[in-house]
N, C-alpha and C positions, 0 to 999 in steps of 0.2 A: 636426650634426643629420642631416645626409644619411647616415652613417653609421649612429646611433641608428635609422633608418629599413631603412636596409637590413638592422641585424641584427634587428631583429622582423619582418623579413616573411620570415624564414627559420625560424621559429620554429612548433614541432612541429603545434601548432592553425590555423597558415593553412593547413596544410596539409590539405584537405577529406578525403585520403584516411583520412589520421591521424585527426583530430579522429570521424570516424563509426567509424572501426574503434574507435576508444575506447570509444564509444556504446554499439555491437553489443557489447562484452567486459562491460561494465555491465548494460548492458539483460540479455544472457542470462541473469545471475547472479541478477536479479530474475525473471527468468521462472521459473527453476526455485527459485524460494523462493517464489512465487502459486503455482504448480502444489502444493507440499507445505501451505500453509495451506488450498488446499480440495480434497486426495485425500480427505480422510472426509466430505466435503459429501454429495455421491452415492452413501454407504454407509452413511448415518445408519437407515434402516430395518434392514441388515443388522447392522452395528454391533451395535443395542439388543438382535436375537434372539440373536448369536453370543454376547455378551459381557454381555448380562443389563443395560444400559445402559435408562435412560427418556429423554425431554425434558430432564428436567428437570438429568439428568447428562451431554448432551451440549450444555447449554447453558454448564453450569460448566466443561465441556474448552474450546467453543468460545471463553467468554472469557478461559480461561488464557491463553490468547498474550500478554493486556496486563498481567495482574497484576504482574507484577515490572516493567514498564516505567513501570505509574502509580503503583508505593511509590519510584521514585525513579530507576529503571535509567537511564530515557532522558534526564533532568538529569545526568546522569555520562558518559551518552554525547555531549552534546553538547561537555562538557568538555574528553571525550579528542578528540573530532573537531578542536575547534579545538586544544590544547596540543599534542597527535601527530599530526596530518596528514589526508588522507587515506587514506595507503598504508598503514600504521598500524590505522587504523580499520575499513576495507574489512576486512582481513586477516585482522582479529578477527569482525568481524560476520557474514562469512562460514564460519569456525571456529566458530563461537559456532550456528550455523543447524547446522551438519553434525553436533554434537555433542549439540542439541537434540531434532533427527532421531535419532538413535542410542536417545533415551531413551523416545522416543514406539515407537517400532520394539518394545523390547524393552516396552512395558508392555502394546500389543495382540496383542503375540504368545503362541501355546497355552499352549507350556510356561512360561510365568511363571503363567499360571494356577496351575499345579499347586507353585510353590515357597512356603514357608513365609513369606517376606518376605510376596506377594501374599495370604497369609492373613489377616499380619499386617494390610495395610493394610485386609481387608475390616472389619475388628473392631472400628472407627473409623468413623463418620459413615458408617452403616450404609446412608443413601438412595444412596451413590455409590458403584460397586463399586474394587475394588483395581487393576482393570487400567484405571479413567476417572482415576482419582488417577494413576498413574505416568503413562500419556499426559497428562494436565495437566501435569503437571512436563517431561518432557519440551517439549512445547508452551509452557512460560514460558521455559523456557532458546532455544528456536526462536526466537519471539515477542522478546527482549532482542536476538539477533542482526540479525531480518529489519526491526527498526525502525529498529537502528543504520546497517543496511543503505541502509535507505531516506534517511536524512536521509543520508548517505554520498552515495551517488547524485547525490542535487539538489545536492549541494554540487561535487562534481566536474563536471557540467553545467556549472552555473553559472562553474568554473573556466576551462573546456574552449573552451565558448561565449558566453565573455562580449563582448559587442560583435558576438557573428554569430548564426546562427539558434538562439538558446536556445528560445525558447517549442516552434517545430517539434523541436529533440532532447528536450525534454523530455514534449514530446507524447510523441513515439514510442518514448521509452522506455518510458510508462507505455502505450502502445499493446501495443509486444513483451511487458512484465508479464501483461498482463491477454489476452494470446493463451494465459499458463499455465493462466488459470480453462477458455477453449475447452477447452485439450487436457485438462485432466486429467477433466473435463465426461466428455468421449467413454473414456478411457484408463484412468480409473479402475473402472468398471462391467466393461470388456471384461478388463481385467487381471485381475479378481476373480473372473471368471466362468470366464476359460482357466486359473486354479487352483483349482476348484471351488470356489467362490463366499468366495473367502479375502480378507479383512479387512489379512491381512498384506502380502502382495506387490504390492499396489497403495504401500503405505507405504515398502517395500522400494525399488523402482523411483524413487519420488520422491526416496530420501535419496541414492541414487547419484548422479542426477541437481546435490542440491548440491554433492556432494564436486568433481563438474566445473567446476559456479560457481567453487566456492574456486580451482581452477585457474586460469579466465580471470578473475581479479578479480587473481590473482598477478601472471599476461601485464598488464594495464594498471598495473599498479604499477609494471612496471620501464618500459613509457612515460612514465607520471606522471612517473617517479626523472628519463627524458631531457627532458623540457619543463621542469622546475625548474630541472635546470641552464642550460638556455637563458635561461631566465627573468634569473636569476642573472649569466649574461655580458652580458647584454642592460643590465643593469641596473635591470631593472623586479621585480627581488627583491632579497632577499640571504639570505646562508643560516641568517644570528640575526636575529632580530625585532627592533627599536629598543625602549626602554622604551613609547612612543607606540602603536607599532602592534601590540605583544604582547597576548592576551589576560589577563585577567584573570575572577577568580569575581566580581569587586565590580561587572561588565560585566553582567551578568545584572538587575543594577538598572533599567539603561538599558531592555532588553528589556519585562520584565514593567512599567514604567511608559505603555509606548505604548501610546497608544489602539487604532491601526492593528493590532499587534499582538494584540490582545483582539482583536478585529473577526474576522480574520482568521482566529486561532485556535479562537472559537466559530464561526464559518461552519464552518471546519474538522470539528469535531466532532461537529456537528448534522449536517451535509450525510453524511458517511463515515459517523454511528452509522442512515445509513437503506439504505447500500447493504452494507458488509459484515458487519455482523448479518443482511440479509436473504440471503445469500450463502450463508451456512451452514444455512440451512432450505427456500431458494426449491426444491432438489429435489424437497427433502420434499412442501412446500406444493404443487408442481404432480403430484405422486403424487396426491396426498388428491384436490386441487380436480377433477383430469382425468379421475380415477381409471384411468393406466397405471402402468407397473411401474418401479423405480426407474432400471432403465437408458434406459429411454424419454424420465423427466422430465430426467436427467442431461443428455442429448441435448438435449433444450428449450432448456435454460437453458443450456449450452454457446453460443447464441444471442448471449446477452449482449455481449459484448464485439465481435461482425462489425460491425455499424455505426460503434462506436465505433474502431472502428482503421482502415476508409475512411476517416471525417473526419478524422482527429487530424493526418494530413499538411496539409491544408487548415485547420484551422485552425490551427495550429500556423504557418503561413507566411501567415493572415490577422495574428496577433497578432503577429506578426513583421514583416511590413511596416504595417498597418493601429491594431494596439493593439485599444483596446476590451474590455479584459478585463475591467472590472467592468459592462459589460453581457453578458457572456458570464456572467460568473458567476449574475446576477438568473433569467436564459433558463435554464441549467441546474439552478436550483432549480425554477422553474416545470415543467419537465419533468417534474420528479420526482414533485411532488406530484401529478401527473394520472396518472402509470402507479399510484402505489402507489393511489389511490384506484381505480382500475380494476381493480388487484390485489383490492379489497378487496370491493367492492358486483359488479360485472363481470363478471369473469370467474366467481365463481361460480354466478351466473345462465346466460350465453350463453358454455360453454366449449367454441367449437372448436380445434384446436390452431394455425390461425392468426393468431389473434387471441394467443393467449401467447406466440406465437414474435414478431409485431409489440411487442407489450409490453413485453417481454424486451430487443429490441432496440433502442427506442424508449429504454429505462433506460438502455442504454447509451452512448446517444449521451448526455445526460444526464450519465453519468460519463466521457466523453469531453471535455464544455466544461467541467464546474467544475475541473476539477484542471488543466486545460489551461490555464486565466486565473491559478489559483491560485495555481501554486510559482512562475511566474517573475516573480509579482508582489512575493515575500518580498524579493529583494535590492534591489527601487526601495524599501523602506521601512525597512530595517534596515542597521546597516553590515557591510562584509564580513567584519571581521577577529571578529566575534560572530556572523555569518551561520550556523554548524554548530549554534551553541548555541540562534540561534534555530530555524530547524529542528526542532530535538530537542526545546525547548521544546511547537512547536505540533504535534508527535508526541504529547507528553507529554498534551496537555489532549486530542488524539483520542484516545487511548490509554483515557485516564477511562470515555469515550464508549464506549468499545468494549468496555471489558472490563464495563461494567453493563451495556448493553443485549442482550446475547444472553441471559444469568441474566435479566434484565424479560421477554423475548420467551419463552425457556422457562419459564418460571412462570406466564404470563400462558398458553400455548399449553396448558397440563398443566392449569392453572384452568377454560378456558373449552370444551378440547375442538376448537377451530376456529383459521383463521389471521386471522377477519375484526377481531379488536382490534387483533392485530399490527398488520397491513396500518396501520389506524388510526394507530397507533402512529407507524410509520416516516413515514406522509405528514405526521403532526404536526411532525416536526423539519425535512422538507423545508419546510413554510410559514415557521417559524422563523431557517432559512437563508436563505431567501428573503427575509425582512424586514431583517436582518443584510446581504446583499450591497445590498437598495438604502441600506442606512447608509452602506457602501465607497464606493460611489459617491459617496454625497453629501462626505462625506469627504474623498476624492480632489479633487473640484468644488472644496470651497472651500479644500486645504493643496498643491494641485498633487504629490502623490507620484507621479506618472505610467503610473496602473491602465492608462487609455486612449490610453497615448502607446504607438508601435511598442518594439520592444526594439534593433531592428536599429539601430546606427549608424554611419551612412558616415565615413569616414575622412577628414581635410581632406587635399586635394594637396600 
């Protein structure tokens, strides 16, 4: 036994230096795939002039990124996540982002204007032009990558930091993510401006930036490759699965039967269908509501995420020692609902700019505790060895969420003229979440899944 002992605490994850360098190798790879889903957020007025684009057509690119994820993509990924690995799937998903990027690249770029294909595509569903059609596509293929991506991540986490500070890695991972919407906020306006007011080189710049992800996603694989083997001597793996512990497709049964599951997964896509559909217009919306210039509002809403990534260490090491995640979760729908209603009635009345810079940030904190309660509450309720598929599953049903409601939000925005339904709109699904996480709770209260227990567990002597 004293032996068993001594070889796991030599093992690549107790090792804190290891275990966060892993983090940081992950976490970047998602920063620079947030930065490339909202380069064109802050160039949606330019965009529409440059490239003859309405609403209504950067609503249908906006929601390309899930389309092929909700006909089935992200049920396949979860598949391959669990059957091939990690290292495996990272590999691909971050391939699959840089290759996506390449398509988006070449459909907003001049000179495809001017090619016969791009004629081709205008001569078709005439409301969208040729060059929003090839960025959609582009942007599905991205979108298949950046989702695999994501449930990739939490799964590696999960792996990395199981029994030590998950909630806080997981925080800060999604803290590092969402410092991509900051920068590209500020990066993408000032890029477009230092090449005269160009659409493409902000796009440019983002897709380099994945190709480097792919790099460092490579770097922790051949980590991953050294902790497995440990794993392995150690004897807390082996390198074929037992009949028992292998996955299976008939495992998907198990999944989609849980109640907890459901719960979780429409929280999920209620709460996500009210902050990144608003993500891709919130520039726009504070141009209109503030009436300044697109790099101004860019700036604004750059805002976003500064609150949320001072707490995420803090709470991240509240739910770590303390638990309490399904009251975290109820508190960060409440949040929500009061900026988007403030969004809505509020700030159009009394708009000075720091009352939408408070706003702004305020939301953030908001999407700083529900996602923070959120993923590392998935593996107290599901088992490990389906853990990827779940994931991918509850990608799957945000996915749904995400790829309707930006086409709702642009149709609805094209109909009415204003952003005051929207707004409507978005705090309607934050009450909806809200109602869904006090279910979690209760839930929790009376099957004991342990929402509100710490994650941290000490180790007997």
């Amino acid at each position: 036994m004293n032996n068993v002992k001594a070889t796991a605490a030599r093992l690549l994850n107790d090792n804190p230096v290891a275990r966060w360098a892993a983090l940081i190798l992950i976490a970047m790879m998602m920063f620079f795939a947030y930065m490339f889903v909202d380069v064109m957020s802050p160039l949606k007025s330019l965009v529409e002039s440059a490239r003859g684009w309405d609403s209504g057509a950067f609503g249908t690119y906006a929601a390309s990124e899930y389309i092929l994820n909700v006909c089935g993509f992200l049920i396949l990924a979860g598949i391959i996540l669990d059957k091939m690995g990690l290292r495996f799937t990272g590999t691909l998903s971050a391939s699959l982002m840089v290759i996506g990027a390449g398509i988006k690249f070449v459909g907003i770029s001049e000179w495809f204007q001017t090619t016969a294909f791009c004629g081709w595509l205008d001569s078709w569903w005439t409301a969208m032009p040729g060059s929003a059609k090839m960025a959609s596509l582009g942007f599905m293929v991205f979108g298949c990558g950046c989702e695999m991506a994501g449930t990739t991540v939490s799964k590696s986490i999960a792996k990395w930091f199981k029994g030590k500070e998950m909630a806080l890695a997981m925080g800060l991972e999604m803290a590092i993510a969402r410092l991509g919407v900051f920068a590209v906020m500020w990066l993408a306006p000032i890029i477009s401006d230092r090449f005269d007011k160009s659409v493409v080189a902000p796009v440019a710049f983002c897709m380099v930036l994945l190709l480097i992800g792919l790099i460092f996603y490579i770097v922790f694989s051949l980590m991953d490759s050294k902790f497995d083997k440990q794993l392995i001597a150690a004897g807390m793996a082996t390198e074929e699965k037992s009949p028992e512990d292998e996955f299976h497709v008939r495992d998907l049964g198990k999944i989609f039967s849980s109640k907890m599951f459901w719960l979780v997964a429409l929280m999920c896509v209620l709460y996500y269908s009210a902050i990144f559909p608003f993500q891709r217009y919130a520039p726009n919306y504070l141009e209109v509501t503030l009436g300044v210039d697109n790099g101004t509002a860019s700036r604004l809403f750059s805002f976003f995420p500064i609150l949320a990534m001072c707490l995420t260490p803090f709470l991240g090491i509240f739910l770590d020692r303390k638990g309490k995640g399904a009251t975290m979760l109820m508190l960060g729908a409440l949040i929500m609902i009061i900026c988007h209603l403030s969004f809505a009635f509020l700030l159009p009345v009394y708009h000075p700019k720091w009352l939408a810079i408070t706003l702004i940030a305020v939301l953030g904190v908001s999407f700083s505790l529900v996602p923070a309660a959120l993923w590392p509450s998935v593996p107290k309720i599901i088992d490990e060895k389906i853990l990827g598929s779940a994931y991918c599953l509850i990608f799957w049903v945000q996915n749904i969420g995400l790829c309707l409601v930006p086409m709702l939000i642009g149709t609805v925005h094209k109909a009415t003229g204003g952003y005051t339904v929207p707004m409507i709109i978005f705090s309607s699904f934050g009450l909806l979440a809200f109602i869904l996480a006090i279910w979690l709770k209760r839930e929790d209260s009376l099957k004991g899944y342990g929402l509100e227990l710490p994650n941290v567990t000490k180790k007997a002597d």
